[in-house]
Every structure is written in C-alpha cells, then in structure tokens.
C-alpha positions as CSV (number, residue, x, y, z in Angstrom):
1,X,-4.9,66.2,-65.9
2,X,-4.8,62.3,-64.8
3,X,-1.5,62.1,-67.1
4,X,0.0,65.1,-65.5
5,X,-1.0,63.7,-62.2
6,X,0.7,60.2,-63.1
7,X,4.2,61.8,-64.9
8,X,4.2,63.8,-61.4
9,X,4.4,60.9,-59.4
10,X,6.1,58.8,-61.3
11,X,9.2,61.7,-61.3
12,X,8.6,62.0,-57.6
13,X,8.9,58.4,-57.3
14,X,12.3,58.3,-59.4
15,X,13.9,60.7,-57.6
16,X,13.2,59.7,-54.2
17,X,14.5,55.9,-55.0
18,X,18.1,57.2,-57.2
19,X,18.5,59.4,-53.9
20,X,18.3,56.0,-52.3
21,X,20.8,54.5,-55.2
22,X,23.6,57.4,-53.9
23,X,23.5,56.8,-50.3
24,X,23.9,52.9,-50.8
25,X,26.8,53.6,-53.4
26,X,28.6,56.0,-50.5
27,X,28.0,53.3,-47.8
28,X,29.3,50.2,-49.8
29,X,32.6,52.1,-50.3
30,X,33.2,52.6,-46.2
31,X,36.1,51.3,-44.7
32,X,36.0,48.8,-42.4
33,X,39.1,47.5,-41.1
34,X,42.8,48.8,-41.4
35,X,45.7,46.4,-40.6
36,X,49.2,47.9,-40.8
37,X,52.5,46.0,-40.4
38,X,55.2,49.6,-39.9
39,X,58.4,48.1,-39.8
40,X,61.8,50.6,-38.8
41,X,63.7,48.0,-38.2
42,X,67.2,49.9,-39.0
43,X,66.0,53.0,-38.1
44,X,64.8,53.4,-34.6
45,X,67.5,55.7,-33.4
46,X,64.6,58.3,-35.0
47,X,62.5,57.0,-32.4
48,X,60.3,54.8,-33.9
49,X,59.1,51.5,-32.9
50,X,57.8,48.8,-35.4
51,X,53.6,49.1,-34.6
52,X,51.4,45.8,-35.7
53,X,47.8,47.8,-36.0
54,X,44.7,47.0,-36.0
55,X,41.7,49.3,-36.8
56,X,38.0,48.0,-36.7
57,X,35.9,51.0,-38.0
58,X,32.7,49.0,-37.7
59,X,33.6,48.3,-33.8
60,X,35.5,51.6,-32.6
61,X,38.4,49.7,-31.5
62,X,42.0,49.7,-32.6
63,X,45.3,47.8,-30.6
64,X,48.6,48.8,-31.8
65,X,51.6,46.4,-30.7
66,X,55.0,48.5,-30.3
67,X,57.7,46.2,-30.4
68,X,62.0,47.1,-30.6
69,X,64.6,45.9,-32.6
70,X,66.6,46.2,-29.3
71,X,65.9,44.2,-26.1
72,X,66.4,46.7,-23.3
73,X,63.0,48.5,-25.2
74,X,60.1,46.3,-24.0
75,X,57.3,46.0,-26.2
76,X,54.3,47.9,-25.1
77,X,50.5,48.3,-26.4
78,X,47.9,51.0,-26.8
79,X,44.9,51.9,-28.2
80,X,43.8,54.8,-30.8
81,X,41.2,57.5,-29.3
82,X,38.1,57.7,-30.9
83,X,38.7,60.8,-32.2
84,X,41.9,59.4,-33.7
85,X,39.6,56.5,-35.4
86,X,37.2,58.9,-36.7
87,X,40.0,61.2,-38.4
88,X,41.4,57.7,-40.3
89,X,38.1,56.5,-40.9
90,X,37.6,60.3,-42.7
91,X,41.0,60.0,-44.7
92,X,40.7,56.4,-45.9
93,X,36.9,57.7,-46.9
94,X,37.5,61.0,-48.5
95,X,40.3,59.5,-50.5
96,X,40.0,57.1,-54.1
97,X,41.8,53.7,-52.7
98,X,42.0,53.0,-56.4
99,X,44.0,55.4,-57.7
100,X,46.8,55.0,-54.8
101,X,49.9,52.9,-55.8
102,X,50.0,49.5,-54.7
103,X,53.9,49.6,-53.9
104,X,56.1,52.8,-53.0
105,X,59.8,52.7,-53.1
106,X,62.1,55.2,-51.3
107,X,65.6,56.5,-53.4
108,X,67.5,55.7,-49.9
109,X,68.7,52.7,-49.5
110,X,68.7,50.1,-47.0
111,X,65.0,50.9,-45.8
112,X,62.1,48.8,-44.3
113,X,59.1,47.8,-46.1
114,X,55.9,48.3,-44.2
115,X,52.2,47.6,-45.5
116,X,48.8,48.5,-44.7
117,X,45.8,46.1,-45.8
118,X,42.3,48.5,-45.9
119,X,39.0,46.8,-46.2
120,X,36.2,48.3,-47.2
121,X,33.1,47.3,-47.9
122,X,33.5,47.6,-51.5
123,X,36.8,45.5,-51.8
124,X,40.5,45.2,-50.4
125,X,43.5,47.1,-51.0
126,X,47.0,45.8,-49.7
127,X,49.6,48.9,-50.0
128,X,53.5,48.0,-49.8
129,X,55.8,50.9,-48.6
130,X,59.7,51.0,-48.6
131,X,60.9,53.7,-46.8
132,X,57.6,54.9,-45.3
133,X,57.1,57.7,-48.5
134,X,53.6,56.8,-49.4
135,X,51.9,59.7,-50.0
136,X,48.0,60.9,-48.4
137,X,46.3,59.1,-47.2
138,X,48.8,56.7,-46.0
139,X,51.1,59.4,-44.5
140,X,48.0,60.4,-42.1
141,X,47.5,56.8,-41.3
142,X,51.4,56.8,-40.3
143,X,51.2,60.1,-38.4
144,X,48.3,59.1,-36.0
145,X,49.0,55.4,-35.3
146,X,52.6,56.4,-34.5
147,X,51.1,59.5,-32.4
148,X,53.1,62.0,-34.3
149,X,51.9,65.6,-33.6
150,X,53.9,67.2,-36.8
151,X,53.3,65.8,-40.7
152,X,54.8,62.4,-40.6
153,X,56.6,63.3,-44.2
154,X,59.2,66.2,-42.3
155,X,59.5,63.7,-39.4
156,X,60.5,61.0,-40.9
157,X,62.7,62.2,-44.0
C-alpha cells in the first residue's frame, strides 16, 4: 500500500511539474518586438507610403513613421490600436518563424526591398522582402501596419 501510495505521488508530482515544462516552452517563444522598414519607394502612385514601425508587444505601444518619396506629401505618424497589436502579436505567435524564408524576391522588376526584424523571446529573425510577396504571416503584418481593410496580397499585386 505505502508503494502504491509513493508511485501515486510521485506520477502526480511529474505531471504537475512537465505541465509547468509546456507553459515555459510556449512563453519563451513570444514575440516581443517587431521592427519593419516597408519601403515603396517607386510605387506610391498605389498609395502607399514607406512606414518605419515599431511594435513593442511587452509594452502595448507601436509608432509607425509614414514618409513620401514626394515632397508635397508631408510625413506623418500614428500609432496601431490595441486590437491591431493583439491580432500581430497572434500571427507572429501562431506561426513557425523558423520555417519562413529569410529573403523573398518578386518576378517584377524594379521593386523595393522592405524588411521586418521579429524578436522573440526565443531568438531573432530578420526577413528581407522584394516586392512586398512574403507570404503569412508577413502579409498580415503588411496589411495592418499599412491599415489595409482588404488582404494586402490583391492590393498590392
């Protein structure tokens, strides 16, 4: 009976502490910060802007500078909502960073290259994209920081 007793507690004991093992292997691959360079230079006659953005997940705050090519456009500011943090901090999250490419290329010519660093709390990934293909989750991250109500991909193609 003690032996029964002791194997019991010993598997409740076990379990408890690799449940513990799960949730700090989900938390150490968060995402922390996203900074994204989106360059159009060349092609802002589709209306859009070249955005520097900054994402801190940890903080809740984001700034994206909007800057033009052309003068008469003055370069503005704004911030992402918190729901619009929340819905990149669930793609970057739901999504294998190590699978995704480190460079995509577009077949068009004459494109800019944009890139988006992610920091998580498992590592760094820098992503270069020419032409703006990349494919989820990056085209999500494109779609809300440039405040895009339809799937970036049939905007900007």
């Amino acid at each position: 009976m003690r032996t029964m007793l002791l194997a019991f507690i010993i598997l409740i004991f076990c379990d408890s502490s690799s449940g513990e093992h799960t949730r700090e292997s989900i938390r150490l691959n968060t995402v922390t910060k996203i900074e994204m360079h989106l360059s159009n230079f060349g092609v802002e006659s589709d209306g859009f802007p070249n955005i520097a953005a900054s994402i801190d997940f940890d903080h809740d705050t984001s700034i994206c500078k909007v800057s033009y090519y052309n003068p008469k456009n003055k370069d503005t500011a704004y911030r992402l909502t918190k729901m619009e943090i929340d819905s990149l901090e669930n793609s970057i999250n739901n999504c294998d960073l190590i699978i995704l490419q480190k460079n995509y290329t577009s077949s068009q010519s004459d494109q800019p290259t944009s890139t988006a660093a992610i920091t998580t709390t498992n590592g760094a990934f820098k992503i270069e994209d020419y032409g703006l293909g990349g494919k989820y989750p990056l085209d999500e991250l494109y779609r809300i920081v440039y405040k895009l109500n339809n799937t970036f991909r049939q905007i900007a193609h």
